[in-house]
N, C-alpha and C positions, 0 to 999 in steps of 0.2 A: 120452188127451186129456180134460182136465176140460169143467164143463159152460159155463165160460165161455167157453174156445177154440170150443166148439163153437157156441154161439151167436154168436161172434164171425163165423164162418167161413159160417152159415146165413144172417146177416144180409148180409154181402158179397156172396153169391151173389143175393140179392134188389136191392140197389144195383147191382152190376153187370150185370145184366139192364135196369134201367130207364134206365143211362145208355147202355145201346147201343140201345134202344129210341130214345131222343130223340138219336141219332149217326146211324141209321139215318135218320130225317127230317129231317137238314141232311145227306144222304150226297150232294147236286147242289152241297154248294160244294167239296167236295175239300178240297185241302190246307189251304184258306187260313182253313176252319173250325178245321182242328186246331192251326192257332196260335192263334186267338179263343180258344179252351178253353183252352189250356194257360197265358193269359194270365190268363184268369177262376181258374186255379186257383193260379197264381202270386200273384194282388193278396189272394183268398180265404185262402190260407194264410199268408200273411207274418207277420200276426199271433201265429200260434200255435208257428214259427219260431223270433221276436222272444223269445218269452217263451222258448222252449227255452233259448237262448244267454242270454239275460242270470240265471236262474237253475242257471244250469251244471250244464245236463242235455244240451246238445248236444254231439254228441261230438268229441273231440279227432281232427283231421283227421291222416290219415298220407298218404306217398302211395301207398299201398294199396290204403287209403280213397279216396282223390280219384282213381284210377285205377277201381275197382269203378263210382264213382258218373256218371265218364264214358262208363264200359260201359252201365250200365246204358240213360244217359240215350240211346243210339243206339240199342241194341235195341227199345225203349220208343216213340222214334221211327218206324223202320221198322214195329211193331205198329202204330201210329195211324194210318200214312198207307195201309198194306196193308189196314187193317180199313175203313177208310172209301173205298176205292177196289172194296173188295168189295161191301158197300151200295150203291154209284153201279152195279153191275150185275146184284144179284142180290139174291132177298128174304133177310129179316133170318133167317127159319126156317128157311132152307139156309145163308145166310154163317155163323152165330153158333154152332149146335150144331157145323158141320165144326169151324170155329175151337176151341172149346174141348175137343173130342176127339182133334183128331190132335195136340194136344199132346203127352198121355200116351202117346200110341200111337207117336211118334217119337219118344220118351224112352227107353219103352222096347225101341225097334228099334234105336236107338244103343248101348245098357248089352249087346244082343245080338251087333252087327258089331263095335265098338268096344274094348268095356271087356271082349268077351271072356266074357260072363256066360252060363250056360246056362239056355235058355228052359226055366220049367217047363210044367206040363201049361196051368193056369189061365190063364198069359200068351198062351199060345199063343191058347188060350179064349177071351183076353180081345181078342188082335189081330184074328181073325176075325170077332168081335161088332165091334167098330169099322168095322172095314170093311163086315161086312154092315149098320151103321145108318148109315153115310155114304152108302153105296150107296141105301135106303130113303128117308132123305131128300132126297136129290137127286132120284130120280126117280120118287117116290111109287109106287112099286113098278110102273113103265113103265119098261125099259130102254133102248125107245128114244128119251127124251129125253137120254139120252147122245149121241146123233148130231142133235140138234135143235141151229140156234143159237143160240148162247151156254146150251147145257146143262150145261156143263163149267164153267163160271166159278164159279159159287159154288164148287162144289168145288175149283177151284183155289187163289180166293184165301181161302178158308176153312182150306185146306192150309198156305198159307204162314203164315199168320197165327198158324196151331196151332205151327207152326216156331219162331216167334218166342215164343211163350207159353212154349213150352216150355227156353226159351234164357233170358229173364229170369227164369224161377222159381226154376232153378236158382244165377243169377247173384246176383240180391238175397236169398235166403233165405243167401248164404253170406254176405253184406254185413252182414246182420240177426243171424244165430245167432252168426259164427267173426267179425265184426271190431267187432258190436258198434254200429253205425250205428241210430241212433233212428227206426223206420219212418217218420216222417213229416218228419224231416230225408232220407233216402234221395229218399222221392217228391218232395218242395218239389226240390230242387237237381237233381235230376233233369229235374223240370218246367223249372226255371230254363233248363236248359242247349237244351232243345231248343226252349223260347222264341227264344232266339238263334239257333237254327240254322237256324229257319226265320222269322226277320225278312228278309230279305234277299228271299223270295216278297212278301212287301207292300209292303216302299221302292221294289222295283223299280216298284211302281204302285197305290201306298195308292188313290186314287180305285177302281182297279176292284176292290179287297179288300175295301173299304167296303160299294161297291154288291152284290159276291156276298153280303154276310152280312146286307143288308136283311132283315128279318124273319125271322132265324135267331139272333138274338141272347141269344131265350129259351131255345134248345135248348145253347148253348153254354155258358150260367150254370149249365145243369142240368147240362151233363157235365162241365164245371169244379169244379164243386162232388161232384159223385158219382162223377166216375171216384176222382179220391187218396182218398176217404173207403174205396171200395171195397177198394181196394188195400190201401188202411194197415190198415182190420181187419184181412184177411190177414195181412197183416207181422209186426202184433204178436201175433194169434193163435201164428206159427210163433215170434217172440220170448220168450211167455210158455213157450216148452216143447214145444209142437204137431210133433209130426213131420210132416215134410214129406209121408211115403211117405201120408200121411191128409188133411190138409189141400188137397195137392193133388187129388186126386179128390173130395173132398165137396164142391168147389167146383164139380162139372160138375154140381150139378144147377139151377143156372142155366139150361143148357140146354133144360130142358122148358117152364122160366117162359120163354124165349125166344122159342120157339115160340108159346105159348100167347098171349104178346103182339103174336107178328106175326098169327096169327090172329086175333083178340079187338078188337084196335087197329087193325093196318093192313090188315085185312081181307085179309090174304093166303090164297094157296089152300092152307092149309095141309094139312087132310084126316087121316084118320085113320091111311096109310100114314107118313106125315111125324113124328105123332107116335109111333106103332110104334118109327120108328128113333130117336127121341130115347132110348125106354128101352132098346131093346137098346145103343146109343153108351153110356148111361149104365153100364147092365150091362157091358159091356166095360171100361169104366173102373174099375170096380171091381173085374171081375179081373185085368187090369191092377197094381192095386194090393197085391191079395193074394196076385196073383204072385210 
């Protein structure tokens, strides 16, 4: 990996912490945020779109193409409204780290059932460190706030959510490397499409979508504006040559700055157990990778 990729991939990881940080404090309007955003990222990128296509740099559509870029646009969906339905129940220092760890960790538990792949020692290594720092910070090393309620929630939907990270990385890095889609043509029309699929949550009653987004309007700019930023370095990080098997784990160390935000910012209880498991999640991921 050169030193641009790398800094490409370091920087993303620093955006994408701050926009789930300001996702996390509109996490009380639910859905009807995550169309607000996606529309702030839609008016925000057009421009730069605009210029792709009329200097013919944007790619020539197949329906391969326009089949990937509907994939994508649904996974991408379900991650938005599962990430932000985790916030509406759980702090950002348990949804955020679970989410961007069991990605890898359910990537490579499927390459093991699935694809038939034999676990080496490191994987193995690396699945146990995952789970012992999910475990860590959930329950700040008390296990029985596992039976406390809603103990279980962040872990849950920090799970699924890892599910779905793990489902579009694979999805759009094939879009990007093997079909050749301009990362920021991929996010724009991606954005576009789940614009539309959740219009139909605000026609059905623009007045009350309005009023939920009273003074959440600035959190919505920011993650309009910083979620595709975040994203698209990635993209082209892995475009310009970035193996995948690299770029995806260097991007979990997001997770510790996550942390360090819910504690620092939203004054959550985050605690020294909590961040423990953020480095073992992260250590996991890395063998994981080296696996």
């Amino acid at each position: 990996m050169t030193f641009a990729s790398l800094l490409l991939v370091v920087l993303a990881s620093l955006v994408h912490a701050t926009w789930n940080l300001l996702a996390k404090r509109a996490a009380a309007v639910g859905p009807v945020f995550v169309f607000a955003y996606n529309l702030v990222a839609c008016v925000a990128y057009a421009p730069w779109v605009v210029y792709l296509v009329i200097a013919g740099r944007g790619t020539a559509w197949t329906g391969v193409g326009a089949a990937f870029v509907l994939l994508s646009a649904l996974i991408h969906l379900g991650y938005s409204l599962c990430l932000q339905r985790g916030y509406q129940v759980a702090d950002l220092s348990v949804v955020y780290p679970v989410a961007r760890g069991t990605g890898p960790m359910l990537s490579t538990i499927g390459a093991f059932l699935i694809l038939g792949e034999r676990p080496s020692g490191l994987g193995v290594l690396g699945l146990i460190l995952v789970v012992a720092g999910i475990g860590l910070i959930a329950t700040q090393g008390d296990l029985s706030a596992f039976r406390r309620p809603g103990g279980q929630a962040g872990v849950r939907w920090g799970s699924a959510t890892g599910g779905l990270i793990a489902t579009y990385t694979v999805v759009d890095a094939y879009a990007v490397k093997t079909l050749g889609i301009v990362p920021v043509m991929l996010d724009w029309f991606s954005n576009l499409l789940r614009f539309f699929l959740l219009s139909p949550l605000v026609i059905a009653d623009p007045r009350r979508a309005l009023a939920a987004m009273r003074g959440y309007w600035r959190f919505a700019i920011g993650v309009g504006l910083l979620s595709p930023l975040s994203y698209i370095l990635v993209l082209a990080a892995l475009g310009s040559g970035a193996p995948l098997s690299l770029v995806a784990p260097m991007r979990e160390m997001s997770m510790m700055v996550g942390a360090l935000m819910g504690m620092l910012i939203l004054h959550e209880k985050v605690g020294p157990w909590r961040l423990v498991g953020c480095g073992v999640l992260i250590g996991g991921v890395v063998f994981l990778s080296a696996g």
